[in-house]
C-alpha positions in Angstrom: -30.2 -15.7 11.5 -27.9 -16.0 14.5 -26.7 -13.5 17.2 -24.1 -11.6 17.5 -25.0 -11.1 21.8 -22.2 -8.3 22.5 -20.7 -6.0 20.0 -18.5 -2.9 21.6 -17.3 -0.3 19.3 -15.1 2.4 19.3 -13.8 5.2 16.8 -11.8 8.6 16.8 -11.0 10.9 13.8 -7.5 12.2 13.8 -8.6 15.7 15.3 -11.8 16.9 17.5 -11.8 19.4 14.7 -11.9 17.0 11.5 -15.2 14.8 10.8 -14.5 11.0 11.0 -14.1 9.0 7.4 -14.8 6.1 9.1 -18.2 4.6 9.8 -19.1 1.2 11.8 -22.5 -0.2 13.1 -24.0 -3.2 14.0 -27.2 -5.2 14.0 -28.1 -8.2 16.4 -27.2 -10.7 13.2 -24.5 -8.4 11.4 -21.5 -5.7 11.8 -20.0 -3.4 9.1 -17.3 -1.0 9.1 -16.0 0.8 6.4 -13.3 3.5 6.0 -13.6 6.2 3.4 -10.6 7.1 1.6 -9.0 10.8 2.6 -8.3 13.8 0.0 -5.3 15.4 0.5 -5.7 19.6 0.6 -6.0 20.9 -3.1 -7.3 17.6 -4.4 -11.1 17.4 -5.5 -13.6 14.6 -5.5 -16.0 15.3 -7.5 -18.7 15.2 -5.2 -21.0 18.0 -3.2 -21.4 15.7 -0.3 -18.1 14.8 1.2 -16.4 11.2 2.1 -17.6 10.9 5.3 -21.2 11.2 3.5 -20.5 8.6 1.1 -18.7 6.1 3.6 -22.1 6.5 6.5 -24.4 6.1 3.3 -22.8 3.3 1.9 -22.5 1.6 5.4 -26.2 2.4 6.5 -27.9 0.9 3.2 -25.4 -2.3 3.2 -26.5 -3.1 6.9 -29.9 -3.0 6.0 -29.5 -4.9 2.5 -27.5 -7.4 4.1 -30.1 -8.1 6.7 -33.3 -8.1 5.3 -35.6 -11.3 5.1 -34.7 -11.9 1.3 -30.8 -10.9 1.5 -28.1 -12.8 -0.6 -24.7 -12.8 -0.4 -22.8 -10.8 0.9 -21.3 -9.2 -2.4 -24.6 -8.8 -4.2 -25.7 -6.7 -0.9 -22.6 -4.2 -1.9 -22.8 -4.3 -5.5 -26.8 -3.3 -4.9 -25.9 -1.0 -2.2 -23.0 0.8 -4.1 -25.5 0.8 -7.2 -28.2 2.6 -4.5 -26.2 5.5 -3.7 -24.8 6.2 -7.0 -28.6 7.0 -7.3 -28.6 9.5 -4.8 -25.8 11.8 -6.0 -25.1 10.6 -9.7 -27.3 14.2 -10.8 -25.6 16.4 -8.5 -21.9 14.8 -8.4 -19.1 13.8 -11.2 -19.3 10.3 -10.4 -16.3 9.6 -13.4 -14.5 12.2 -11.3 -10.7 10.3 -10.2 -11.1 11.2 -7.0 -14.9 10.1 -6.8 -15.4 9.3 -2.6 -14.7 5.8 -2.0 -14.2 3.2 1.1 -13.0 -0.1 2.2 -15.6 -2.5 3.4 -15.7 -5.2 6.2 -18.9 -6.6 6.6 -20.0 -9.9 8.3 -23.0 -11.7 8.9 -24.1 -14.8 10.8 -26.4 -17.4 8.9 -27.4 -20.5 10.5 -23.8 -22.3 12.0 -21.7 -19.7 10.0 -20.2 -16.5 10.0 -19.9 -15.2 6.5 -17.8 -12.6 6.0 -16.3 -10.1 2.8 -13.4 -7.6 3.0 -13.0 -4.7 0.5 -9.2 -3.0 0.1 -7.0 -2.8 3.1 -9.5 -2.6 6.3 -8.9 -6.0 7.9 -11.1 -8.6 10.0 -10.0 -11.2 12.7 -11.9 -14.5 13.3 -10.4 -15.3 17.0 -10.4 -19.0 17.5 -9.2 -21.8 19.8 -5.5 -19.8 19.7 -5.9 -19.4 16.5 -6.9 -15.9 14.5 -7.1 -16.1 11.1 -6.5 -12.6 9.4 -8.5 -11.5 6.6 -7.5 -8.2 4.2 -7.3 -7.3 0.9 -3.9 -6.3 -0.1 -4.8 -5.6 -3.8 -4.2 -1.5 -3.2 -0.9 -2.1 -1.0 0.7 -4.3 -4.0 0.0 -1.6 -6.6 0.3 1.8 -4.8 4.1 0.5 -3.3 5.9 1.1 -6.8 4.7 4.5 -6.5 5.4 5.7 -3.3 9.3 6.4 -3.1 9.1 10.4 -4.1 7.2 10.9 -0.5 8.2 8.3 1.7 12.0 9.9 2.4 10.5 12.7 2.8 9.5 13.9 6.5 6.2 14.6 7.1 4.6 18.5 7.0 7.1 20.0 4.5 6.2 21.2 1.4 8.2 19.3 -1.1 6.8 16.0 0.4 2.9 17.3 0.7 3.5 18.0 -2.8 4.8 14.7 -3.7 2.1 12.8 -1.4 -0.3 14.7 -3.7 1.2 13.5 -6.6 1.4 9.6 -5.3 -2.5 9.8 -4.3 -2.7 11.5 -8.3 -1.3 8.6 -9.1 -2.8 5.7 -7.8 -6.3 7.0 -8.2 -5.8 5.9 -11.8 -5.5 2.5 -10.6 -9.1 2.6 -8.7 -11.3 -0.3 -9.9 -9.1 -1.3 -12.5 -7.7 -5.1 -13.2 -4.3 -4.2 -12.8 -5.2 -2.1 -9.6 -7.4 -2.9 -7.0 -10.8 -2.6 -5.9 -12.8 -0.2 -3.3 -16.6 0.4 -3.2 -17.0 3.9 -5.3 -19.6 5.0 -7.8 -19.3 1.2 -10.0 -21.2 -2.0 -8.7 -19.0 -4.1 -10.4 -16.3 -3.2 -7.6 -18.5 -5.6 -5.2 -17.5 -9.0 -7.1 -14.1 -8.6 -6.4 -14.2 -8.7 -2.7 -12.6 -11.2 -0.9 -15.3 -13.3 0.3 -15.7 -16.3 2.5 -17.4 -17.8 5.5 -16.0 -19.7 8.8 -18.2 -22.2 11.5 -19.0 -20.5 14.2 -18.2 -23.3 16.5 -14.9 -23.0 17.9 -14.9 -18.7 16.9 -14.8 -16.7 19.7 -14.6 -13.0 18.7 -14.5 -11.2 15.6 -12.5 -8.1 15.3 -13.2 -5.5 12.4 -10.7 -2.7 12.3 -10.0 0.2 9.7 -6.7 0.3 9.0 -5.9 3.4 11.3 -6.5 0.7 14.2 -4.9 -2.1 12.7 -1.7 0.0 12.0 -0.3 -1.2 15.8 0.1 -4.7 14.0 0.7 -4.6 10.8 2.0 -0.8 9.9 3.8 -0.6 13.2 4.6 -4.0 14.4 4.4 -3.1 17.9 1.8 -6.5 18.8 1.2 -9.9 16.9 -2.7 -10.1 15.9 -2.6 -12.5 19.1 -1.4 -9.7 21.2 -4.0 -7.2 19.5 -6.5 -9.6 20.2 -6.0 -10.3 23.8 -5.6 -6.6 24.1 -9.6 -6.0 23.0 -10.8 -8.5 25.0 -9.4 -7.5 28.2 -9.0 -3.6 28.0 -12.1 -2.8 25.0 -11.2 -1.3 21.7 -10.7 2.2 22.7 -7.3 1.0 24.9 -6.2 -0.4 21.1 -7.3 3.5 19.9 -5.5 4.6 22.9 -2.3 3.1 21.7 -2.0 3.5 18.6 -2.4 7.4 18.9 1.0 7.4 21.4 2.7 5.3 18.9 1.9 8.2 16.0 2.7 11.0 18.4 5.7 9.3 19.0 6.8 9.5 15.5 5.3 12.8 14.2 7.8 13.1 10.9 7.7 9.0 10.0 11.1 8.8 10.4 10.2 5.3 12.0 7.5 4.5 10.6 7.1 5.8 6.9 2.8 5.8 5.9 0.9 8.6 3.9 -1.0 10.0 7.2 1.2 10.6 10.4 -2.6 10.0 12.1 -5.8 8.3 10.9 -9.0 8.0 12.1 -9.5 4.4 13.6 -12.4 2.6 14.1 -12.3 -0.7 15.6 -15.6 -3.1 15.8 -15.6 -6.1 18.7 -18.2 -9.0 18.5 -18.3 -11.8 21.0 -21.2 -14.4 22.1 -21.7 -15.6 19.0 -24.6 -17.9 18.7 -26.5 -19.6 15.6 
């Protein structure tokens, strides 16, 4: 396997007080990040253990699937992983539970000349090239949660009707988890893993590849405040917590989401850098 020669991370949660959802790590041939999907307040999940549990678990045991001497693809590294730790909690957790703890997935891996990559739901990767970044995501959740979300979204944020009627949406939409007519997100079912979006690109030419949850990648595509060139260029000259940085003044200056209208006024973000890419 190749080399990934610098990686830089960087994460926050939304509060010092609240445990981060998010989890990222990386290996000298490989980088994952995933983000594990929130409960609002009087919602359950099913499970003893917690999200951020599920998402570090999940992560850990992909990174060493996808790594080992005998590894596949990509996918059959999540569907065994998300088989794996169903294992661990299927006797002391409702795993058929709607609100079962689940997370996006970004995961990458360098194999000879290549960079293969997959991408779970809505966490996104960048390939940076030659000026040119090619943006991968998975926008199977965003196309079926948007007919659902116009009860909340006039709503401003931190009353009660609209904490009711966000509670409601997420209600919602869990019904559409892993389904064909939904989308797909790495729960308690294998079968989620075949229907990431999956690919590979030559690592000639790439320069950087940029894996963020999509509390980080909300500055360009939630919030429009930078192209993915500008977010880019950003990370490479100021590190990923400047990208962090920013993003957090851009949600406390729109507390309510009278601007911009999203589920959580603040997420955790997590945002992965790799450069010095070699075969």
């Amino acid at each position: 396997m190749g080399l990934i020669v610098r990686a830089v991370l960087a994460t926050a949660p939304v509060s010092p007080q609240l445990e981060n959802e998010d989890f990222a790590a990386v290996t000298p041939s490989a980088a994952v990040l995933l983000d594990g999907a929130g409960t609002p307040a009087g919602l359950g999940t099913g499970c003893v253990h917690g999200i951020s549990w599920f998402a570090r678990t999940l992560g850990t045991t992909l990174l060493s699937l996808i790594t080992a001497a005998d590894a596949g693809t990509l996918a059959d590294g999540l569907h065994a992983a998300i088989g794996e730790v169903r294992s661990r909690h299927e006797e002391t957790c409702d795993l058929a539970h709607p609100g079962s703890p689940s997370a996006t997935v970004v995961a990458t891996r360098i194999r000879g000349d290549e960079l293969e990559y997959l991408v779970l739901s809505d966490s996104v990767l960048v390939l940076a090239g030659d000026g040119v970044h090619q943006v991968v995501t998975d926008d199977r959740i965003e196309t079926a949660a948007r007919p659902h979300r116009g009860k909340y979204e006039g709503m401003p944020m931190g009353t009660p009707g609209r904490d009711a009627a966000f509670r409601e949406y997420v209600q919602t939409v869990r019904g559409l988890k892993n389904t064909p007519d939904g989308y797909w997100v790495a729960s308690a079912d294998p079968a989620a893993a075949r229907h990431a979006v999956c690919g590979s690109a030559a690592l000639a030419g790439l320069h950087a590849v940029l894996l963020l949850s999509d509390g980080a990648s909300r500055l360009a595509d939630l919030f429009g405040l930078v192209s993915w060139a500008e977010l880019v260029s950003l990370v490479r000259r100021e590190g990923p917590a400047e990208l962090i940085r920013q993003v957090r003044r851009a949600e406390a200056a729109d507390p309510d989401g009278s601007r911009w209208r999203r589920g959580k006024a603040v997420d955790d973000a997590t945002v992965v850098w790799c450069d010095r890419l070699t075969p």
